[in-house]
PASEBA-1860 file (N, C-alpha, C; in nm, 3 decimals):
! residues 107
1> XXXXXXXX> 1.137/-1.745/1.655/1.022/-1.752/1.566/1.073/-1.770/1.424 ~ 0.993/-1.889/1.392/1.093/-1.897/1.203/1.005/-1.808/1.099 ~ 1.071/-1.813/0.976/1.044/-1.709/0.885/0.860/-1.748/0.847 ~ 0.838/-1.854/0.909/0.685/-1.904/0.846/0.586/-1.819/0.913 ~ 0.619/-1.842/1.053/0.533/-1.761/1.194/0.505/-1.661/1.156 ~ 0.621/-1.586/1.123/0.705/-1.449/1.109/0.538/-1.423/0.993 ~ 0.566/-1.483/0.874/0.454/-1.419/0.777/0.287/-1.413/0.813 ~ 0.291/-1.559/0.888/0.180/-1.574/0.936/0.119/-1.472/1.042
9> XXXXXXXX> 0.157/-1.439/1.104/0.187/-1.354/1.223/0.088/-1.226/1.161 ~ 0.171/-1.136/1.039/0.157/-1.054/0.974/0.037/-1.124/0.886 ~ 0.061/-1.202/0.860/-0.073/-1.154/0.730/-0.222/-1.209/0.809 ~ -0.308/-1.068/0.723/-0.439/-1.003/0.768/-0.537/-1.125/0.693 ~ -0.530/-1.088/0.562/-0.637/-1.142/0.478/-0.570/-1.279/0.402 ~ -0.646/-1.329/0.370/-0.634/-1.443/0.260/-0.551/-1.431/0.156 ~ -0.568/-1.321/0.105/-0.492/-1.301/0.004/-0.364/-1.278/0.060 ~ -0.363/-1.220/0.172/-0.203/-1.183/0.196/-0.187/-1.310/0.238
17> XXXXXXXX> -0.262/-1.421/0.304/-0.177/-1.552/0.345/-0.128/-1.616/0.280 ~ -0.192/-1.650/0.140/-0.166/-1.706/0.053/-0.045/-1.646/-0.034 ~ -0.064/-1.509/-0.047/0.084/-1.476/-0.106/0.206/-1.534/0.011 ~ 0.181/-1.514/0.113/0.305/-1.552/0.250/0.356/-1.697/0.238 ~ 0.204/-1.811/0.206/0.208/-1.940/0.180/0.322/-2.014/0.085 ~ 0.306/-1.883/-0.075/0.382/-1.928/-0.163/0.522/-1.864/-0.159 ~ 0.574/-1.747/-0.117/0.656/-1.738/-0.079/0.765/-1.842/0.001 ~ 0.697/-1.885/0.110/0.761/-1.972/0.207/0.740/-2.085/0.122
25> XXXXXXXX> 0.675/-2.125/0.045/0.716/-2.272/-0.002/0.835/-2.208/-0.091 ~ 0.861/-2.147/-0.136/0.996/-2.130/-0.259/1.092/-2.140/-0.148 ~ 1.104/-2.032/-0.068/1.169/-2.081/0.041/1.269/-2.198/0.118 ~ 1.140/-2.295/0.131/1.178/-2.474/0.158/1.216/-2.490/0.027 ~ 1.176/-2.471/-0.142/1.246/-2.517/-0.227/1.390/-2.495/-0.206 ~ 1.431/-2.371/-0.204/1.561/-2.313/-0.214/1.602/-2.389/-0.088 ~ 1.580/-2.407/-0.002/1.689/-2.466/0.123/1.691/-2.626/0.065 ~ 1.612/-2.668/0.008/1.653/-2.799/-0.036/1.764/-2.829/-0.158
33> XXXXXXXX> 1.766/-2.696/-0.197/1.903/-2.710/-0.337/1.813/-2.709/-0.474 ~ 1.696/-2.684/-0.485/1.619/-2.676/-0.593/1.621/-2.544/-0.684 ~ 1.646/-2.441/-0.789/1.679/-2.372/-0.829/1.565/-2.336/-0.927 ~ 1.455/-2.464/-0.959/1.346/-2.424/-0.986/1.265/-2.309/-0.995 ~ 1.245/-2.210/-0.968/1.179/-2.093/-0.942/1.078/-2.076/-1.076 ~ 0.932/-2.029/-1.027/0.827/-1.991/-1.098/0.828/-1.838/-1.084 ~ 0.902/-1.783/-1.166/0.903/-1.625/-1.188/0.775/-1.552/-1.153 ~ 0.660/-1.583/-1.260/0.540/-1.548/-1.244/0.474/-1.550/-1.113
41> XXXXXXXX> 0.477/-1.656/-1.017/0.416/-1.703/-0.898/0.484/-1.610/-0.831 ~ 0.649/-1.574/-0.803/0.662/-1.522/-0.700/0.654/-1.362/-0.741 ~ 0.602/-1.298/-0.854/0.578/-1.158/-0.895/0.422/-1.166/-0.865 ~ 0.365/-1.235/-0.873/0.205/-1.228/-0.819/0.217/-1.269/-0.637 ~ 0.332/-1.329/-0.617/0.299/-1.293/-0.428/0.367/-1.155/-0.391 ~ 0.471/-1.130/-0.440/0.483/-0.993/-0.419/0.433/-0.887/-0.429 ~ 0.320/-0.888/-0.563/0.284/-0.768/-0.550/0.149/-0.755/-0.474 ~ 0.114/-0.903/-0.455/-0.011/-0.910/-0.360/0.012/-0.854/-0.205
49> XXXXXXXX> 0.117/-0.868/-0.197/0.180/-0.861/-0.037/0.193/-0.715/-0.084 ~ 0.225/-0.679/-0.120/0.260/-0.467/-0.160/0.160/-0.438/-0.157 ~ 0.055/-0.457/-0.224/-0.076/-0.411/-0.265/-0.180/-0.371/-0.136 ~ -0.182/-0.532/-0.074/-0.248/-0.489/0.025/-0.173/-0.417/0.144 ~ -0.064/-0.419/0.190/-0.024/-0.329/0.320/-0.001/-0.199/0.241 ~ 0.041/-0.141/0.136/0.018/0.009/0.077/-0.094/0.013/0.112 ~ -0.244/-0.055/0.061/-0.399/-0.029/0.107/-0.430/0.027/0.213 ~ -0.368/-0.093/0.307/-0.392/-0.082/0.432/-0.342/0.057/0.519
57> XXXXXXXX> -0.213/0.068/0.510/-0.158/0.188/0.530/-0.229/0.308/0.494 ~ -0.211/0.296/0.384/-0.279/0.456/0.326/-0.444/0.484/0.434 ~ -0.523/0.382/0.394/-0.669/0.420/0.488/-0.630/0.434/0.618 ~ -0.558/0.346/0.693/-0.536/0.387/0.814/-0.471/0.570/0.872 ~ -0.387/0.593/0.728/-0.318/0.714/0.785/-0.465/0.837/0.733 ~ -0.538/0.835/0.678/-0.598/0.963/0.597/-0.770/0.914/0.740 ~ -0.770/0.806/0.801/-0.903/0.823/0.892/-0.855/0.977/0.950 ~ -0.818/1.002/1.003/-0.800/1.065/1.153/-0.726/1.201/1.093
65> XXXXXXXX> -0.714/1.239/0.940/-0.689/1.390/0.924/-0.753/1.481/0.917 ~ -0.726/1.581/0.972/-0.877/1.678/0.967/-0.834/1.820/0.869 ~ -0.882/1.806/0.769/-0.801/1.902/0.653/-0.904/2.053/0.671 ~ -0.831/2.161/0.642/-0.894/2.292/0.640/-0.974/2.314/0.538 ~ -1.100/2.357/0.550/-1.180/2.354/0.399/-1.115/2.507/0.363 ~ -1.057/2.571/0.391/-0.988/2.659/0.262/-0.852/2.564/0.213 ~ -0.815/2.484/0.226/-0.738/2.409/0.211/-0.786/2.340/0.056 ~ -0.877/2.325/0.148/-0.965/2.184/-0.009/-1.027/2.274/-0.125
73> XXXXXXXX> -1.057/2.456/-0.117/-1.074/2.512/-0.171/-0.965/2.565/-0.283 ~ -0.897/2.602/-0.197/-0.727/2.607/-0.263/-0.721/2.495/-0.356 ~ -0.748/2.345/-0.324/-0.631/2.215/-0.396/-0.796/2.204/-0.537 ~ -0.896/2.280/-0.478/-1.038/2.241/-0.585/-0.996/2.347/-0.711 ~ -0.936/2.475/-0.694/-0.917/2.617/-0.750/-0.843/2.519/-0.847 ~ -0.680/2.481/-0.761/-0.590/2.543/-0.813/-0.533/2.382/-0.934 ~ -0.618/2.246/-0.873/-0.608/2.175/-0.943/-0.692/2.098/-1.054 ~ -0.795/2.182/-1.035/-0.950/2.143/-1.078/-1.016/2.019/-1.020
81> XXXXXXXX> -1.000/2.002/-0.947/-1.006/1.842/-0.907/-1.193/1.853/-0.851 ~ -1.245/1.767/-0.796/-1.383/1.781/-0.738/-1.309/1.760/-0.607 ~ -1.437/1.790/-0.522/-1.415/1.825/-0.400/-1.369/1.708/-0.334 ~ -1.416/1.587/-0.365/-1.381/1.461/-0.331/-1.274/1.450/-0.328 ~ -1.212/1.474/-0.397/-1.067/1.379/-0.458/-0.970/1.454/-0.395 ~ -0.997/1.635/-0.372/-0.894/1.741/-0.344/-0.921/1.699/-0.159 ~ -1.024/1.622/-0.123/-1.012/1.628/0.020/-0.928/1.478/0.054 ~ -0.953/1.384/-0.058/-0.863/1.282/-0.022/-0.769/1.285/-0.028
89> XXXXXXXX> -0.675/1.409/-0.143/-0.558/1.378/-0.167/-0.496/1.469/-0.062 ~ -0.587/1.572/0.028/-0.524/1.634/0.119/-0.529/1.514/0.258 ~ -0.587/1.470/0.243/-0.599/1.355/0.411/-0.508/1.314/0.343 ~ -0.417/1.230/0.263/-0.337/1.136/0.211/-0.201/1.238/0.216 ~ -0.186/1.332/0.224/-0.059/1.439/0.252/-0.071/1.477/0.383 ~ -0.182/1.425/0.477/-0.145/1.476/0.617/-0.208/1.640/0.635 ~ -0.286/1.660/0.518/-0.383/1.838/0.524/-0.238/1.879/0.520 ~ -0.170/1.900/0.421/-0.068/2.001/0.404/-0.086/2.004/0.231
97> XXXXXXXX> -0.104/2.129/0.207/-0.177/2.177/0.071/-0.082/2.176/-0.026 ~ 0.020/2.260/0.036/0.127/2.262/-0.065/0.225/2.098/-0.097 ~ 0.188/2.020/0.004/0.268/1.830/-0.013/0.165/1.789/-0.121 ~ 0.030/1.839/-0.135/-0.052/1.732/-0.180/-0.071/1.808/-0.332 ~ -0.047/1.953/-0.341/-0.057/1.996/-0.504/0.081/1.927/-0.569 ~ 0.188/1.941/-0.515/0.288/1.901/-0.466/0.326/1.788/-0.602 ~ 0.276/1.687/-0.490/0.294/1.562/-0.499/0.177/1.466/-0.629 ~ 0.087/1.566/-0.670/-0.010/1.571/-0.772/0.037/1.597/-0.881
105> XXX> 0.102/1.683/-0.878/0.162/1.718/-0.993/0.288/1.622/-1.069 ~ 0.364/1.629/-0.953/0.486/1.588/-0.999/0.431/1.397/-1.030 ~ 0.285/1.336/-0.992/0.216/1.219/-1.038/0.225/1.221/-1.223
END
């Protein structure tokens, strides 16, 4: 499978194809001996390609956590946060209170 498949394969949305698209054309530039490179173009496919699989990732991991509401009471106390945000940032640590004050802080 060549490196084209390979992206295609993987990318979900449009946006990620199109970052995959321009990638792989620099790609064929460089195998042709061209040294050309558009700095800008390939820092806007990269971070398009980061952007969305971090996205993606993150929602996929925080569906399916089931956090303790003294938990979310604790991260509401102890960080002031609203209840919202102290229950997302505990689904996003996996409901472990002390990873997610944690990891808030040291943000």
């Amino acid at each position: 499978m060549s490196a084209e498949d390979e992206s295609q394969a993987v990318a979900k949305s449009a946006e990620d194809r199109k970052a995959a698209s321009a990638l792989a054309s620099l790609d064929a530039d460089e195998s042709a001996g061209s040294h050309n490179v558009d700095h800008d173009a390939v820092s806007k496919a990269m971070k398009a390609l980061g952007k969305g699989s971090a996205t993606k990732s993150a929602a996929a991991s925080t569906k399916n956590v089931k956090v303790d509401p003294a938990d979310v009471a604790l991260v509401v106390d102890e960080l002031e946060l609203p209840k919202a945000k102290a229950t997302e940032l505990l689904k996003s640590h996996e409901g472990d209170a002390v990873k997610a004050m944690r990891a808030y802080i040291s943000a």
